[in-house]
C-alpha positions as a printed Julia matrix, in Angstrom:
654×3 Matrix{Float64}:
 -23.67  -14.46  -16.46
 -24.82  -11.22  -17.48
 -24.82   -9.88  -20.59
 -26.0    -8.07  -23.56
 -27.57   -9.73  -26.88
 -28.91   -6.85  -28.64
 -28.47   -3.0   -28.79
 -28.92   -0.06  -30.98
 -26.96    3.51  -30.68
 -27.91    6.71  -32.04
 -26.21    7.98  -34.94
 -26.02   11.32  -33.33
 -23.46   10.77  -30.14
 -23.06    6.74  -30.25
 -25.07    6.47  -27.12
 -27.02    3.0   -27.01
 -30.74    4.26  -26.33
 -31.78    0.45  -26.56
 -30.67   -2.83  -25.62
 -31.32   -6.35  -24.4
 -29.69   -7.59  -21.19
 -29.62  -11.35  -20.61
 -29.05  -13.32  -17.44
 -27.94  -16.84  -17.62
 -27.74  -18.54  -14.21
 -25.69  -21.93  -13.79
 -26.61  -24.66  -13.24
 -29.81  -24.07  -15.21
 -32.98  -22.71  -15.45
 -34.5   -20.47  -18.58
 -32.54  -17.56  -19.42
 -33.93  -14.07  -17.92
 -34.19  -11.49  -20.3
 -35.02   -7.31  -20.05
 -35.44   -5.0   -22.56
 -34.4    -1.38  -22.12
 -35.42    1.15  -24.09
 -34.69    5.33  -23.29
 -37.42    7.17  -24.74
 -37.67   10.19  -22.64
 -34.93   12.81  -22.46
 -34.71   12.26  -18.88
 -33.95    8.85  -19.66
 -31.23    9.77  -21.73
 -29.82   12.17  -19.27
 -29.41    9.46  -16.71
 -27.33    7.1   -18.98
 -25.28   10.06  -20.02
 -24.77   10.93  -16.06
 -23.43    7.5   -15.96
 -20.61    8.27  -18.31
 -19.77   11.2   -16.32
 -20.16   10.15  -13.15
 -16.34    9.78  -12.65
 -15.96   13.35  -13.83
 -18.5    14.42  -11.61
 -16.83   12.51   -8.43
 -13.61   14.33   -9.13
 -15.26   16.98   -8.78
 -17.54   16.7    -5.66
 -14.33   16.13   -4.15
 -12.8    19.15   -4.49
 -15.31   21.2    -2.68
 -16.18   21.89    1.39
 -18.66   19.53    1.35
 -16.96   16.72   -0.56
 -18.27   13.66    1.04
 -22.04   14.88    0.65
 -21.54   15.73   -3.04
 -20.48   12.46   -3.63
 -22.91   10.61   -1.99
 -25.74   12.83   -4.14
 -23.77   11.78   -7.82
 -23.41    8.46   -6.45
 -26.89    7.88   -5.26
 -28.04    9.65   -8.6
 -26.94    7.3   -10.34
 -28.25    4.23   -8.61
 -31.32    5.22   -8.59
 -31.38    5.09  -12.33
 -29.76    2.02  -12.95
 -32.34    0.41  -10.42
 -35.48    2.31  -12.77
 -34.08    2.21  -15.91
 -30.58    1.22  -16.85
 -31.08   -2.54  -15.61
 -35.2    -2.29  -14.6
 -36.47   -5.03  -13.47
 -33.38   -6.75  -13.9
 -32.13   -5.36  -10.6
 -35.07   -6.93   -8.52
 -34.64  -10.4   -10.45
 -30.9   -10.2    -9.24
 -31.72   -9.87   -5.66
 -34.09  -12.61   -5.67
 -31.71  -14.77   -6.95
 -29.19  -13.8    -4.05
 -26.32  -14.13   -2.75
 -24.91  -14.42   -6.37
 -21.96  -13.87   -8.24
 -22.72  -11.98  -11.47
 -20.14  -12.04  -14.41
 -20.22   -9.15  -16.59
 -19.36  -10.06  -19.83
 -20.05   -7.8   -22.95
 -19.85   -7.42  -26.78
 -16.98   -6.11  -27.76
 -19.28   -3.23  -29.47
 -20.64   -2.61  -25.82
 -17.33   -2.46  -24.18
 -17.75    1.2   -22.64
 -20.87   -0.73  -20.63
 -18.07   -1.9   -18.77
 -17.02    0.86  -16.68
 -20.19    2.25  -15.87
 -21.2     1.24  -12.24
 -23.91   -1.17  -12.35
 -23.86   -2.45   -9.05
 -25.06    0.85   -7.55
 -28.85   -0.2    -8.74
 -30.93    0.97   -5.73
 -33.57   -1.99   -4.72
 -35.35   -0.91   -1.72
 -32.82    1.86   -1.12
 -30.1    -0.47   -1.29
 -28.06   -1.04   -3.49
 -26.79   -4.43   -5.41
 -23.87   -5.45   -3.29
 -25.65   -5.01    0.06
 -28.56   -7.72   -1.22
 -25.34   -9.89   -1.42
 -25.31   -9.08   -5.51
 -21.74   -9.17   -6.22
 -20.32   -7.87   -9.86
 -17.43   -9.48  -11.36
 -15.87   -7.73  -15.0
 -14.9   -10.99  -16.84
 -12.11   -9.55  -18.8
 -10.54  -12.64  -20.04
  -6.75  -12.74  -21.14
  -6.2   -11.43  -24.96
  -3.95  -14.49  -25.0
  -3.64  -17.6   -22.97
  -2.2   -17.1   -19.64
   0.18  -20.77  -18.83
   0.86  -21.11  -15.36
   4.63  -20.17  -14.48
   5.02  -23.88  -12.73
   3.57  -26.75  -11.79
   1.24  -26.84   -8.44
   3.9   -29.34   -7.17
   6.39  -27.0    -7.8
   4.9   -23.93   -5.85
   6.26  -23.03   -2.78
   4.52  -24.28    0.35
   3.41  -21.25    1.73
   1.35  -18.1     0.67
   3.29  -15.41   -0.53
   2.26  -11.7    -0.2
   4.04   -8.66   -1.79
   2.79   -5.15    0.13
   4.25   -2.45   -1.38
   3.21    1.24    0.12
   4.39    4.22   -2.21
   4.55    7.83   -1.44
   6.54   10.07   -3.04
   7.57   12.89   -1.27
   6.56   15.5    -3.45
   2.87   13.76   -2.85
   0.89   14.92    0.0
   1.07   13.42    3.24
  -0.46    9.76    4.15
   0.24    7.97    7.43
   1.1     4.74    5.25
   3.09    3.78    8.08
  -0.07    2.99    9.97
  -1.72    1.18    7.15
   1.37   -1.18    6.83
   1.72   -1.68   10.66
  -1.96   -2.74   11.04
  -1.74   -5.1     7.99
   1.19   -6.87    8.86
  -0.62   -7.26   12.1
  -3.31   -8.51   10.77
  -1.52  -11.19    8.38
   0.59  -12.28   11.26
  -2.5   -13.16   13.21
  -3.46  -14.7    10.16
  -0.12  -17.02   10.45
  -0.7   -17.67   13.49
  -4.2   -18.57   13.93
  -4.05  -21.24   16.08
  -3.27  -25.39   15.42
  -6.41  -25.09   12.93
  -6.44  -21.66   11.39
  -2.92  -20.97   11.17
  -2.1   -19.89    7.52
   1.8   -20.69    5.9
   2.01  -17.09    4.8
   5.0   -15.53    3.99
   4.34  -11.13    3.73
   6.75   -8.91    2.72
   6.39   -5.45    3.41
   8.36   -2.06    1.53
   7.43    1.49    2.31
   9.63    3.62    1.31
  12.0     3.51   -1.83
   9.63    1.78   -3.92
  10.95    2.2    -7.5
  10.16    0.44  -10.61
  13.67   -1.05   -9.83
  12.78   -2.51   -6.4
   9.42   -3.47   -7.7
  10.91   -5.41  -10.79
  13.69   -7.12   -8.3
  11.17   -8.27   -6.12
   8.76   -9.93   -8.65
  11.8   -11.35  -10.04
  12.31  -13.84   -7.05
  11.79  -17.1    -8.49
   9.32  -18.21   -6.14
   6.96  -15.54   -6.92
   3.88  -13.51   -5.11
   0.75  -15.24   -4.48
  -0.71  -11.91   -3.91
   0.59   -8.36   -4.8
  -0.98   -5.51   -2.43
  -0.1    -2.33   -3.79
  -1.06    1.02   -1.87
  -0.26    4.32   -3.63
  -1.37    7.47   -4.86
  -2.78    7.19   -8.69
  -5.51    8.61  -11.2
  -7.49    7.66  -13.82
  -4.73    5.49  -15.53
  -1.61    6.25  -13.29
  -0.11    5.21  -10.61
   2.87    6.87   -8.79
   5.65    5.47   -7.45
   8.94    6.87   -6.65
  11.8     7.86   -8.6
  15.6     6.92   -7.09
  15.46   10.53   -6.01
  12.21   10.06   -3.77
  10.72   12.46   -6.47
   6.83   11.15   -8.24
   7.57    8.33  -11.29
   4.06    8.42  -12.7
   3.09    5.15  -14.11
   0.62    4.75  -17.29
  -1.11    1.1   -17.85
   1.7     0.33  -20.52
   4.73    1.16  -18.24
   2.91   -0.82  -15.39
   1.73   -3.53  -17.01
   5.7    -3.97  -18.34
   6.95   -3.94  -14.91
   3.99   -6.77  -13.73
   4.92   -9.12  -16.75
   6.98  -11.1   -14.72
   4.21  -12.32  -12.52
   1.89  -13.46  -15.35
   0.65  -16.83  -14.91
   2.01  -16.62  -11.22
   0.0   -14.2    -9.03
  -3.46  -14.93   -8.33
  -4.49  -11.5    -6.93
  -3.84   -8.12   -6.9
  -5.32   -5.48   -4.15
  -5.01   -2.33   -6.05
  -5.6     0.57   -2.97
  -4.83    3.4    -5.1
  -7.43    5.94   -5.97
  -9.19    5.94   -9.67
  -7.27    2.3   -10.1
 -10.78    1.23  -11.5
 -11.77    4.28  -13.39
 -11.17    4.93  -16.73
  -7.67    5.73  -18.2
  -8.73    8.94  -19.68
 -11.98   10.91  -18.96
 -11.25   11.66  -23.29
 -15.03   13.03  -24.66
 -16.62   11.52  -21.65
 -18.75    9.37  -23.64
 -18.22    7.29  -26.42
 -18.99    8.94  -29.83
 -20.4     7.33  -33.7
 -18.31    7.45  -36.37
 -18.58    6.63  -40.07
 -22.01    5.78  -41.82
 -24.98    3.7   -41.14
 -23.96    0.8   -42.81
 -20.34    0.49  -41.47
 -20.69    2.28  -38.09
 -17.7     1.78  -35.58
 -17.88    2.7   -32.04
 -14.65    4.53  -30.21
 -14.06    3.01  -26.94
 -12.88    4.46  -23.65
  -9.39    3.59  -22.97
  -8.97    0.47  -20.31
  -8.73    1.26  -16.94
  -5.49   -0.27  -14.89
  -7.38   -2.73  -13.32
  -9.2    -4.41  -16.36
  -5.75   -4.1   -17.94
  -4.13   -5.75  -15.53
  -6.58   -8.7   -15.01
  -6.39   -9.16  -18.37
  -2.92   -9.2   -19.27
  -1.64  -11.18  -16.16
  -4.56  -13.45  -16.26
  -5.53  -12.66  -12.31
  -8.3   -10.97  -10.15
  -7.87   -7.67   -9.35
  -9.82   -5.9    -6.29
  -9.33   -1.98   -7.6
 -10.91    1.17   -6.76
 -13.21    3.16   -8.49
 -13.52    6.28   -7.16
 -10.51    7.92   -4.23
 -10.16    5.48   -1.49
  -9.97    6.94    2.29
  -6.67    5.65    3.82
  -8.24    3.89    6.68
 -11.35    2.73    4.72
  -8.71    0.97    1.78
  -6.97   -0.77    5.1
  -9.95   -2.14    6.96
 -11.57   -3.84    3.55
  -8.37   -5.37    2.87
  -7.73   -6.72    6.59
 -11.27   -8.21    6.49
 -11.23   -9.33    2.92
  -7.94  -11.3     3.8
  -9.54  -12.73    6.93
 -12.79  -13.92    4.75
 -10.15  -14.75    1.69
  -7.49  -16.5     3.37
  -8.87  -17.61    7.16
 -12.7   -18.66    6.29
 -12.04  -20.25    2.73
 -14.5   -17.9     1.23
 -14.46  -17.13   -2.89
 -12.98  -13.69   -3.69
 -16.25  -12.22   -4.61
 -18.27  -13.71   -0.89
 -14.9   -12.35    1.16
 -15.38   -8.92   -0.75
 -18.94   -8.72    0.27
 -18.18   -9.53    3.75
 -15.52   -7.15    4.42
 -17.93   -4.34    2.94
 -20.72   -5.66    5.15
 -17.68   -5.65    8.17
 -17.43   -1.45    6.77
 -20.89   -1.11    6.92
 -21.05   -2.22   10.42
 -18.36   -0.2    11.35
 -18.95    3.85   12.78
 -15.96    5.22   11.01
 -17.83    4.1     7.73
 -21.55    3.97    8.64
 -24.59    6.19    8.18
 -22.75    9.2     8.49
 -19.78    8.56    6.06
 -21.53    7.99    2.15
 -21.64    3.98    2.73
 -23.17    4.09   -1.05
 -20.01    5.75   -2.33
 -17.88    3.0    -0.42
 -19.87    0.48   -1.47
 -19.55    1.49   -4.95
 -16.02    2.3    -5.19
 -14.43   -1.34   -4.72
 -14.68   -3.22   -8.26
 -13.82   -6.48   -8.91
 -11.9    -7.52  -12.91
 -10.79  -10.47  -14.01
 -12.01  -14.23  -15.78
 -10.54  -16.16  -12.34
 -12.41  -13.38   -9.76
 -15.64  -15.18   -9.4
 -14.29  -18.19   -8.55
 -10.9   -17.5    -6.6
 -10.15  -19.16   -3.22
  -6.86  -18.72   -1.44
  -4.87  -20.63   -0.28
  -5.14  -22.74   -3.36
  -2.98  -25.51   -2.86
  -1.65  -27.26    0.16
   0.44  -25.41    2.39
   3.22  -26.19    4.88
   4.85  -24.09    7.67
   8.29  -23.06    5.86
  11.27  -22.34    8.1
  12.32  -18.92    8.43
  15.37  -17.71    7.07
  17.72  -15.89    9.42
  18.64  -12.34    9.46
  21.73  -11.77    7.6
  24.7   -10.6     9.98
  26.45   -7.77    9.7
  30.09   -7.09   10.52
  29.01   -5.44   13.37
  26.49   -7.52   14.52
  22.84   -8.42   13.86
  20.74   -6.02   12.14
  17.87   -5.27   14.61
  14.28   -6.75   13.52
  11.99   -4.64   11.91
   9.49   -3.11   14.02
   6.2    -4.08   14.32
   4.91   -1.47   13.68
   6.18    2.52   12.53
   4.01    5.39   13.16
   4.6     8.84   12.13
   7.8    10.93   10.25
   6.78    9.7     6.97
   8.12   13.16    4.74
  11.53   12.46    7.0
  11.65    8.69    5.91
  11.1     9.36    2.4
  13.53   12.36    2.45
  16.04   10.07    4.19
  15.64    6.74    1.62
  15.63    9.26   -1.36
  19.16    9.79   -0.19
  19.72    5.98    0.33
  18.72    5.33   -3.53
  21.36    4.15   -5.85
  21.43    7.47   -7.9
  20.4     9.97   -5.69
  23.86   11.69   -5.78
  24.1    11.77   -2.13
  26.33    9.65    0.07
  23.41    9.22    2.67
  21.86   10.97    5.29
  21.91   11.82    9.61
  18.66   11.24   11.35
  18.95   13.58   14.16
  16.99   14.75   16.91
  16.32   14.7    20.95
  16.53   11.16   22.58
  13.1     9.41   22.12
  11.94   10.54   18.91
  12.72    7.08   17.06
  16.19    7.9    15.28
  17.17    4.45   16.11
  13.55    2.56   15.22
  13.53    5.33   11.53
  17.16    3.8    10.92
  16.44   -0.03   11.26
  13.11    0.5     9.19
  15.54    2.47    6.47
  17.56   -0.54    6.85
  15.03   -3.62    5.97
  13.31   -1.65    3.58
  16.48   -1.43    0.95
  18.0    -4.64    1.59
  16.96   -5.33   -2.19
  19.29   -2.29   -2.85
  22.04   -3.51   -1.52
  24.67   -6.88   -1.32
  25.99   -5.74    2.88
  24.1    -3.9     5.12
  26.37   -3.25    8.2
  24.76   -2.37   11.7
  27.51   -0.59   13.72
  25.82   -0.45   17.45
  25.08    2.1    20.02
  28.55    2.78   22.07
  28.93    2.41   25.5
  27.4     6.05   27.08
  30.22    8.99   27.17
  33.47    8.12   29.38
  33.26    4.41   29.11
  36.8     3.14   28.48
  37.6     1.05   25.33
  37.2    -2.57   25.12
  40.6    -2.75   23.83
  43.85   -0.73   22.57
  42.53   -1.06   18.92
  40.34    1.09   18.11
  36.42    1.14   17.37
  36.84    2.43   13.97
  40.45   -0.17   13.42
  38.68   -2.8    14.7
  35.08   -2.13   12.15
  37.34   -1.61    9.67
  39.46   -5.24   10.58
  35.9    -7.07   10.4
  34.6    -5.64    7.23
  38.11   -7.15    5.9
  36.52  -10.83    7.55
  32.98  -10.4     6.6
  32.98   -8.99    2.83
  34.17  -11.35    0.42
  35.3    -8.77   -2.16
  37.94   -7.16    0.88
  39.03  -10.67    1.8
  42.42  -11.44    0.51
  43.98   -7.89    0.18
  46.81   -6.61    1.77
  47.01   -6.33    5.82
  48.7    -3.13    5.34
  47.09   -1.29    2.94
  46.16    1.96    4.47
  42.21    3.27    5.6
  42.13    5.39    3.0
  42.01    2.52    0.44
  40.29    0.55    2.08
  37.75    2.95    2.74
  38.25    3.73   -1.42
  37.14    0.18   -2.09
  34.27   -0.03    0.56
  32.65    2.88   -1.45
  32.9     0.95   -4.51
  30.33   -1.3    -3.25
  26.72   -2.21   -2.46
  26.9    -1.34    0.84
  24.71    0.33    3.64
  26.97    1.26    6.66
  24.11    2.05    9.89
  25.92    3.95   12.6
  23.9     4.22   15.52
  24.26    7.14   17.98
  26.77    8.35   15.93
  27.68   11.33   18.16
  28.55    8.82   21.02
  30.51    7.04   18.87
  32.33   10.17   17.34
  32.94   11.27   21.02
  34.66    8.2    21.95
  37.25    8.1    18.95
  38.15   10.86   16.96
  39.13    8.22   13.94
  34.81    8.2    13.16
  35.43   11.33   12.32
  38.08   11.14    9.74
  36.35    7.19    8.8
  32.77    9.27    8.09
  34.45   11.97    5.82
  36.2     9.98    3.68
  33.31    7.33    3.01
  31.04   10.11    2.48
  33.39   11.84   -0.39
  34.53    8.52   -1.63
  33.0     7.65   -5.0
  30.83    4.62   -5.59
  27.19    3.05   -4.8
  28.01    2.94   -0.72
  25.45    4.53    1.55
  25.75    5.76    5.17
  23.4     6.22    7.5
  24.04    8.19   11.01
  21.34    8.4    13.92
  22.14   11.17   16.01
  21.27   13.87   18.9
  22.68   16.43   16.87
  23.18   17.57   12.91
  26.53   16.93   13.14
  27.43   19.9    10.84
  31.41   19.57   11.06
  30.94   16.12    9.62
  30.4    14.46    5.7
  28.58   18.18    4.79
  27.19   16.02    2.23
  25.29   13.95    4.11
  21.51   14.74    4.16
  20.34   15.95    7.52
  16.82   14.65    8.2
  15.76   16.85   11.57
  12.99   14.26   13.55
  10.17   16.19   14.58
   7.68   15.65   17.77
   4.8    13.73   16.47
   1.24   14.55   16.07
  -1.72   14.07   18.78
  -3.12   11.6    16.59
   0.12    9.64   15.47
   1.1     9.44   19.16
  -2.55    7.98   19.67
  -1.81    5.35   17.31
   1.38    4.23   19.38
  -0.88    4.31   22.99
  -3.41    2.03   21.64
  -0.78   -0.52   21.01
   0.21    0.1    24.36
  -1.08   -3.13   26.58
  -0.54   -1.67   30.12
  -1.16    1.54   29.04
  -4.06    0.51   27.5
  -5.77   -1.55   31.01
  -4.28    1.68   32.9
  -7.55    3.12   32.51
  -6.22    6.39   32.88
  -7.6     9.29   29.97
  -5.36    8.86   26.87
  -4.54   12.99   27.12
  -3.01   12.89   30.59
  -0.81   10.58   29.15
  -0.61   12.37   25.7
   0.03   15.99   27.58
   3.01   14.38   29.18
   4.69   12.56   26.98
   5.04   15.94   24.54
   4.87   14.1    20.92
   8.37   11.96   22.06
   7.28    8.17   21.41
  10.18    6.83   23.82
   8.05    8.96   26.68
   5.13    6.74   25.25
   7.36    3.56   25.86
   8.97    5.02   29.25
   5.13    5.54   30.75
   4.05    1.86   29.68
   7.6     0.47   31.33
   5.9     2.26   34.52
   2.28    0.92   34.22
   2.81   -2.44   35.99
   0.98   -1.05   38.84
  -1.24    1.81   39.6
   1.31    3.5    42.05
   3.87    3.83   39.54
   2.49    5.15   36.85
   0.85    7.92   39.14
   4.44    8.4    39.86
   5.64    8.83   36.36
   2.56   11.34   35.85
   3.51   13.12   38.42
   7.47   13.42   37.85
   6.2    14.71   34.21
   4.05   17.73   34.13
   2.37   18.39   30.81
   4.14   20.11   28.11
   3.47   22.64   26.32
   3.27   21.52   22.22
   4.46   23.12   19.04
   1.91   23.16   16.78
   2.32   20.56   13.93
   3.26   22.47   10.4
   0.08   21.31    8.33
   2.3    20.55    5.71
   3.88   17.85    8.04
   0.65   16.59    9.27
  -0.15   13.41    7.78
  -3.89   12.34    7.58
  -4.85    8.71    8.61
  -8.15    8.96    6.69
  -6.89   10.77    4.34
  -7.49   10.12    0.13
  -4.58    7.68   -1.4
């Protein structure tokens, strides 16, 4: 443990220009002390710097040569931590590594808290690359009781990821970071015989209100882990409103919606930027008020992650500076691994899957690997000592997929790359209060309309009671199955399958019926709706009504067209080619693409942006000799250029 027995602060800005820090190792051994005393002005400067490093960061980063400017504050500041701010302290600490260090203050030396200790440079490196990891001990205000008994926990891990983005925010291929995690936990789950993990993750992109959040951590089993990935600053964190518009969260309003997994969740993976900073950048630095003999100190304001370790009685992993997209996703994957695969502590998996970063040319020499090392920060009284899984696990049984009317509502996909302003657009107008009766996803044949609408589809399940898949129809011409009608006969099985319609009268006309289907928590999914509208006029007439109908009822309508003559109150959602890189994303998840060996932009040129081109070209990669022959029925095409305001950026700042 690290701490602080004696200080002093100067009357004339409440800065400490003295103090005494104390390290107490367990298991033994006499207690280490070192004194620190500024008596320069340079000295003073540097602990000042410290307070204003996070000011400074913000800064750096909104200049050409961002990264650089950060990595100059950043290494600033480590330097003087590892000459002055913890002297020889900093050595003594790498001696004793790898170690755990638990930072626990004085309540009059709570500001020390924020300030970023772990960036002492020792041999030009600093603290966490010796293996010297930091833990904030911010115990609970009040005791923390366990929501049930270990016996009474369910048998597997459970994981909550939750990706938010507004779409008033700016654009950030989320899409990819949830794919790749969900990858990576269900190679986690199945392991092998030995290192398969019972884990249970549930994934929600878009749509993610304080609603759906607070339904979700209202399931009585409750989240082992909650991985939340959103936009944020110092003390807020956005997710969406019902509209799709920005709900900006402060640490009261969050910490209110969390409640209900206090004494529940072990962890929380906070991969929102500032999450670790301080609430309010205020004067900067604390300030002395009142007279020598009575002095008080004014405090910084908690950060969300020491408020949230300390009211729900968890760890938190937060960040303390803005995270890189890809950077937030590949510590997380590897911290899991370490976490949840390996058995390692928290604290051990943390410095692994920085070491993993380090190691790593997207995040090496030439990408401020001091900044990233600095901005993960570890809070809470049960970090330092966390393992997970922490109780026996068994494989659970999966639950099936509930039916539809219609049929089965297609599996999510494993993975979703690109259209993220669409989706969020299109599940604005899905939200219970959006004042729109739904929305048409429309666009050529291959651009995902179908893959967007199933992905709509899982992620408000919460938001509804039915969710009704009504199927691709047979292509143009195809006779009926029967002399009742597609439309008579969805309508006949909506009567069957939804209990509330069960019971009413057999002749009670469409329009009533469709009256009372509006009047309930229902998502209606017509795929290739202009096929189906082409076969039977009565879609036509069915899609009208239900969109003008009063009541919480959604549609949803995938087709080649807008369908203008149709529900004009629909939301029309046009899909849009995809970028270079976001097709790049889907190729290298390609297998037979992949072994092809042929260059990624022959492929790329050809397939125009159109990811069912990407999936056409890896049907025709069994051999050589037919994938030459699909290159060479599809010359290159020529691209619109993507609007920048469309373009979103997989390394781009959460």
């Amino acid at each position: 443990m690290l701490s602080i027995g004696q200080w002093r602060r100067r009357s004339t800005d409440g800065l400490p220009d003295w103090w005494d820090w104390s390290l107490e190792v367990t298991g033994g051994g006499p207690v280490v002390f070192e004194e620190v005393r500024l008596t320069t002005s340079r000295q003073r400067a540097g602990l000042t710097g410290l307070y204003e490093i996070q000011r400074m960061v913000e800064q750096s980063h909104g200049r050409r040569d961002g990264e650089a400017a950060v990595e100059d504050v950043v290494r600033a500041a480590g330097e003087w931590i590892g000459d002055v701010g913890l002297g020889e302290m900093a050595r003594r600490l790498t001696e004793l590594a790898p170690i755990v260090v638990r930072l626990e203050l004085p309540p009059d030396m709570a500001d020390f808290e924020h300030l970023p200790w772990e960036l002492a440079l020792v041999d030009g490196q600093s603290l966490p690359g010796h293996g010297v990891m930091f833990v904030r001990d911010r115990r609970p205000s009040t005791a923390v009781r366990p929501a049930a008994a270990p016996h009474e926990l369910p048998p597997n891990l459970r994981m909550l990821a939750l990706f938010s983005l507004p779409w008033t925010a700016a654009a950030l291929d989320l899409g990819a970071h949830r794919a790749v995690l969900r990858s990576r936990m269900r190679d986690l789950a199945a392991g092998g015989a030995d290192s398969a993990l019972a884990l249970d993750v549930r994934t929600r992109q878009f749509g993610v209100t304080r609603e759906t959040l607070g339904a979700m951590l209202d399931e009585p089993e409750g989240w082992d882990v909650l991985h939340l990935v959103a936009h944020g600053l110092p003390g807020l964190l956005s997710l969406e409103k019902a509209d799709g518009t920005k709900d900006q969260l402060g640490a009261e309003d969050l910490l209110a919606l969390l409640d209900r997994a206090r004494g529940r969740t072990r962890l929380v993976f906070l991969a929102v930027c500032w999450s670790a900073g301080r609430s309010t950048n205020g004067g900067a630095v604390p300030s002395q008020r009142g007279g020598e003999a009575g002095r008080t100190v004014r405090f910084l304001p908690d950060s969300l992650a020491s408020a949230i370790a300390e009211r729900l009685g968890c760890a938190v992993v937060a960040m303390r500076f803005p995270v890189r997209n890809d950077f937030a996703l590949h510590l997380a994957g590897s911290l899991y691994t370490h976490l949840f695969r390996y058995g390692h502590p928290l604290p051990l998996a943390l410095h692994a899957a920085l070491t993993d970063a380090a190691r790593d040319a997207r995040f090496g020499a030439g990408a401020t690997p001091l900044s990233f090392a600095a901005t993960p920060v570890l809070h809470g009284a049960t970090a330092a000592d966390l393992r997970l899984p922490d109780r026996l696990l068994r494989p659970m049984a999966r639950s099936r997929r509930r039916a539809d009317a219609a049929g089965i509502l297609p599996a999510r996909p494993d993975s979703f790359v690109g259209h993220l302003q669409k989706m969020t657009a299109a599940s604005a107008a899905l939200a219970v209060g959006s004042g729109t009766p739904g929305a048409v996803l429309y666009g050529p044949s291959g651009l995902g309309a179908t893959t967007c609408a199933v992905q709509l589809a899982h992620d408000h399940r919460e938001a509804f009671d039915h969710i009704l898949w009504h199927p691709k129809p047979p292509g143009y011409g195809a006779p009926a199955p029967s002399h009742v009608t597609p439309v008579d006969g969805l309508l006949e099985q909506l009567r069957v399958e939804i209990p509330q319609l069960r019971g009413i009268p057999g002749d009670l006309s469409s329009s009533e019926l469709i009256s009372r289907l509006a009047r309930l928590r229902l998502l209606l999914v017509v795929d290739a709706a202009d096929r189906a509208l082409a076969r039977d006029a009565g879609w036509g007439r069915f899609i009208d009504e239900l969109a003008l109908a009063e009541g919480p009822a959604r549609l949803l309508l995938t087709s080649r067209t807008a369908q203008p003559k149709r529900a004009p109150g629909l939301l029309r959602v046009e899909l849009e080619a995809l970028s270079d890189g976001e097709m790049r994303q889907i190729l290298c998840s390609l297998p037979r693409l992949m072994a092809a060996g042929v260059p990624a932009h022959q492929i790329l040129s050809r397939a125009g942006g159109i990811p069912g081109e990407l999936m056409n070209a890896e049907r025709s990669a069994g051999t050589s000799a037919e994938l030459e022959e699909w290159i060479r029925q599809h010359p290159p095409r020529i691209r619109r250029p993507i609007r920048r305001k469309e373009a979103a950026v997989p390394g781009g700042n959460i």
